[in-house]
N, C-alpha and C positions, 0 to 999 in steps of 0.2 A: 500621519493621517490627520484630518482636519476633525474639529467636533461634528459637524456632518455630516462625515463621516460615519462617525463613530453612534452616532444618531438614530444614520441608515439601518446600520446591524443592529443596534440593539429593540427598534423598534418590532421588528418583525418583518415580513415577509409583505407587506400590504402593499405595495408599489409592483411585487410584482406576481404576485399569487392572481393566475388564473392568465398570465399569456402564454401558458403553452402548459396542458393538462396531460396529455400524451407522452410517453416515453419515444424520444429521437429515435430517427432511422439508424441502424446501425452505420457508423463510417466507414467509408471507404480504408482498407489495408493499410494505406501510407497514413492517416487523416489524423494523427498523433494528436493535434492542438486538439479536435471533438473528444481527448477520450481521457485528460488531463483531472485527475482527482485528487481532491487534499487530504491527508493522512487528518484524523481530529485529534489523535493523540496529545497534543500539547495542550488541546480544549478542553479535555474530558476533566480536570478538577476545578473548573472555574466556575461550573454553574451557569451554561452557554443552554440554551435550549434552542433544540434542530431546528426550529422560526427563525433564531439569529443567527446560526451557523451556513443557513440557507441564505440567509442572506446577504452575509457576505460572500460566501461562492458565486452566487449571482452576479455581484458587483464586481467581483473579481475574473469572471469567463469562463468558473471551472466547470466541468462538468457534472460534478457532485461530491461528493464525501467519500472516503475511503472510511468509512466508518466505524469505528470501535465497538465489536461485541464481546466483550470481556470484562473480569472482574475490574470493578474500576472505570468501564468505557462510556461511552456516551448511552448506550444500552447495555444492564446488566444480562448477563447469559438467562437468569432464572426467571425474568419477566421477556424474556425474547420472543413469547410465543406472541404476545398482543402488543407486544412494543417496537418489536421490529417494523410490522407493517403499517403502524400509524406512523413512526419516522419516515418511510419510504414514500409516505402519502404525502407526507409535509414538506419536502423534499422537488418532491413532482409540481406539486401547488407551482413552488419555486420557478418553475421549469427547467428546472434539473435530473437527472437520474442518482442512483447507487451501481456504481457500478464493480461494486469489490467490497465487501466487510472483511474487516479482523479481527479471527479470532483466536483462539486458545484451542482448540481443538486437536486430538492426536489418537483418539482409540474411539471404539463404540461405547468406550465407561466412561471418555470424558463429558462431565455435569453439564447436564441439558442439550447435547449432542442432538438430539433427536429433534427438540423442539427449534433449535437455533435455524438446522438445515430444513426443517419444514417451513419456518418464516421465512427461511429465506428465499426460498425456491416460490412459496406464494405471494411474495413482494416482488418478483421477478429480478431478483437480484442475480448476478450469474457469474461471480465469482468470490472466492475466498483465502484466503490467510490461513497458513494453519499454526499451530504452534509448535514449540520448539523441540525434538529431540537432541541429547547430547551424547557423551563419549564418557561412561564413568569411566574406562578402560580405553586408553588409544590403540594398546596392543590387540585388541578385542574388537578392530574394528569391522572386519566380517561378518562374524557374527552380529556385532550392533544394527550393519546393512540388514542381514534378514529379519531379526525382529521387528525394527522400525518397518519394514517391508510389509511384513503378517500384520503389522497393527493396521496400516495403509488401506492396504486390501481388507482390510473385514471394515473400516471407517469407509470405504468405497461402495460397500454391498447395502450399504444399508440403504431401503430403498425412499426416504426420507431426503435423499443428499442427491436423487437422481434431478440429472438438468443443470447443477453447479458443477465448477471448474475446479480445484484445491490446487493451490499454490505453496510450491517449500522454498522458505526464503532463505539464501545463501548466507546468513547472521555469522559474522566474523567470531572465531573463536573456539570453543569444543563442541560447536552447533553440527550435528550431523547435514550435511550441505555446504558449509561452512567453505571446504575446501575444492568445493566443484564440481570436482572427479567425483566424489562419492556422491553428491547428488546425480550426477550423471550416472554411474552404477546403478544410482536405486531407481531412478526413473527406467530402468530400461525392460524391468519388470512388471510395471505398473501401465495399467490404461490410457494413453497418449488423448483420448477426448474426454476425462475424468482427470487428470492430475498434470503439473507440469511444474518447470520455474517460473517461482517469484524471483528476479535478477535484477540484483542490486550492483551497482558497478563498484560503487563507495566501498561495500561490505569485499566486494570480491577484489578492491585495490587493496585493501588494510591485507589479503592473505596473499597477493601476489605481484605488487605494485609492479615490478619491472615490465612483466612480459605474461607471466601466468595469467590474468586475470582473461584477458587478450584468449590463451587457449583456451579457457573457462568458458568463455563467450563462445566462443568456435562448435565447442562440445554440445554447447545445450542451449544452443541457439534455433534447435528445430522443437524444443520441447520449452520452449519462454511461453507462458501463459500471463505474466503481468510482470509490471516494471516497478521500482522501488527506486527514487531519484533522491538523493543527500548527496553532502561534502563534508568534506573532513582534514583536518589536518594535523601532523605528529606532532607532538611537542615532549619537550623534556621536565622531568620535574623529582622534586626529592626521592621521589618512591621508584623512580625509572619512567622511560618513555611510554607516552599514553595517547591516544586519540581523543580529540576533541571537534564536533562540529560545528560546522560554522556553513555559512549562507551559500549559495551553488556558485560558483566560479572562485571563490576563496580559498580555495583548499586544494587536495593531493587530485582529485578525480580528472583524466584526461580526456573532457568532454567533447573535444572535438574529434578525435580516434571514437571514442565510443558509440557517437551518435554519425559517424561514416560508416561505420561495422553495422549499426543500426541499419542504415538506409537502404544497405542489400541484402536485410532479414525481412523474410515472412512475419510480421505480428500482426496482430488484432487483437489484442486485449486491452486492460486498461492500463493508466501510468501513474502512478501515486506520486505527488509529489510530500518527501519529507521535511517539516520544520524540526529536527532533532535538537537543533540547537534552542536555547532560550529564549523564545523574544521581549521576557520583560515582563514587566509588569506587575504595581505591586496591589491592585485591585482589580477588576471586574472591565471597567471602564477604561481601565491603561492594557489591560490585559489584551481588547477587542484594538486598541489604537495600535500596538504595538504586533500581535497577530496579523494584524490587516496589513500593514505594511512588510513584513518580512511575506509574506506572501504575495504580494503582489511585485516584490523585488527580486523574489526566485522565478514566479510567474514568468516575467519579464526576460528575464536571464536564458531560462527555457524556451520560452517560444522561439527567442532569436534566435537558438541553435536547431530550433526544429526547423525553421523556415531556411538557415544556411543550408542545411543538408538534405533539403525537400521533401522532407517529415510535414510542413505545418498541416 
């Protein structure tokens, strides 16, 4: 990225705050490139303020932030009741939306529950991330489903959360969802216009690269409420094989299968794009240089494959 780049973002939003104050028509069904969001997760420790994270999304087509409301995120949970909706405002300036926050979230006791889903529903935000359950017990997996179930449904009743979407993301490992099926079990108890998958293909290659991930998709492809886009790939190393990420077409994910399967699914929600991997940087200013281009190189990567399979 060039210093004018880097210029651009770090200045603020002034170029382009006030061409479009309004929150977009929603898109059409197929209209994938309208509904493309950047994860901030890699931005949240650098000291980025929404003005300049806005405005490189701008620069770059997205449609807004998949935004961090969690310990650590670009908004803390406990100031989310007045913090969320002035980001959403700053955002908008941009002429951008929010189309998805992530958070921490998994019962009516998790900390600020109440005020997170009030800002957000009053921001017009209209979907969410939830957080993670796992498996202290694999043999105990039945049971684990209904707990996790009961927590779901009473975090569903609270009427604070009415209007948003919650999203369980398929997180590789002894993540409950993890393995597909059992997010498919749990969802089939649960409210189909209240809750749904977050589906991640990366997450759901690392649990069944051959062919599984493939029925994974098949199963819970009428209950996809937002998309999680990363790559990755295995590598070996002293402690044993490990996953490591890396840039979208670099790695194990079979993007052209995935986004064919794509193209004869019903969505409309939104598509996170993820930078999991590191882009650098060992300040502020290398941070935005190096962000900005790994973003605009997966941008890239993605769009082509949305417009091959008549997604754009």
């Amino acid at each position: 990225m060039s210093i004018s780049r880097r210029s651009l973002m770090l200045t603020g939003v002034a170029a382009v705050a006030g061409t479009q104050t309004s929150r977009p028509a929603a898109s059409a069904p197929k209209g994938l490139s309208k509904r493309i969001c950047l994860f901030t997760d890699h931005l949240d420790d650098h000291g980025f303020t929404h003005a300049e994270v806005a405005k490189m999304l701008a620069q770059l087509g997205f449609a807004g932030p998949d935004l961090t409301v969690r310990s650590g995120g670009m908004v803390e949970p406990a100031r989310a009741a007045t913090e969320l909706p002035k980001a959403v405002e700053t955002y908008r300036a941009a002429g951008l939306t929010v189309p998805m926050i992530t958070t921490s979230l998994q019962s009516p006791r998790s900390p600020n529950v109440r005020e997170i889903l009030s800002a957000a529903v009053r921001s017009g935000v209209g979907h969410f991330k939830l957080g993670y359950f796992d498996y202290p017990d694999a043999a105990q997996w039945e049971a684990r489903l209904a707990q996790v179930s009961a927590e779901l449904k009473d975090l569903l009743a609270l009427p604070e959360g009415r209007g948003l979407v919650a999203g369980i993301h398929n997180h590789a490992g002894g993540s409950v969802g993890g393995a597909l099926w059992d997010e498919a079990e749990l969802l089939k108890g649960l409210p189909p216009d209240r809750i749904g998958s977050y589906f991640d293909p990366a997450q759901a290659t690392i649990e069944g690269s051959a062919h599984a991930w493939k029925l994974g998709f098949h199963r819970l492809k009428s209950r996809m409420v937002m998309l999680a886009l990363k790559d990755f790939v295995w590598e070996k190393t002293d402690s044993g094989w490990r996953t490591r990420w890396v840039p979208l077409g670099q790695g194990a994910v079979r993007w052209g299968e995935f986004f064919s399967l794509l193209a004869k699914t019903e969505f409309s929600g939104p598509v996170s794009l993820h930078i999991e991997y590191d882009p650098g940087g060992s300040n502020k200013a290398e941070r935005a240089d190096r962000s900005y281009a790994a973003a605009e190189r997966d941008m890239k990567f993605l769009q082509g494959h949305l417009r091959t399979a008549g997604l754009e």
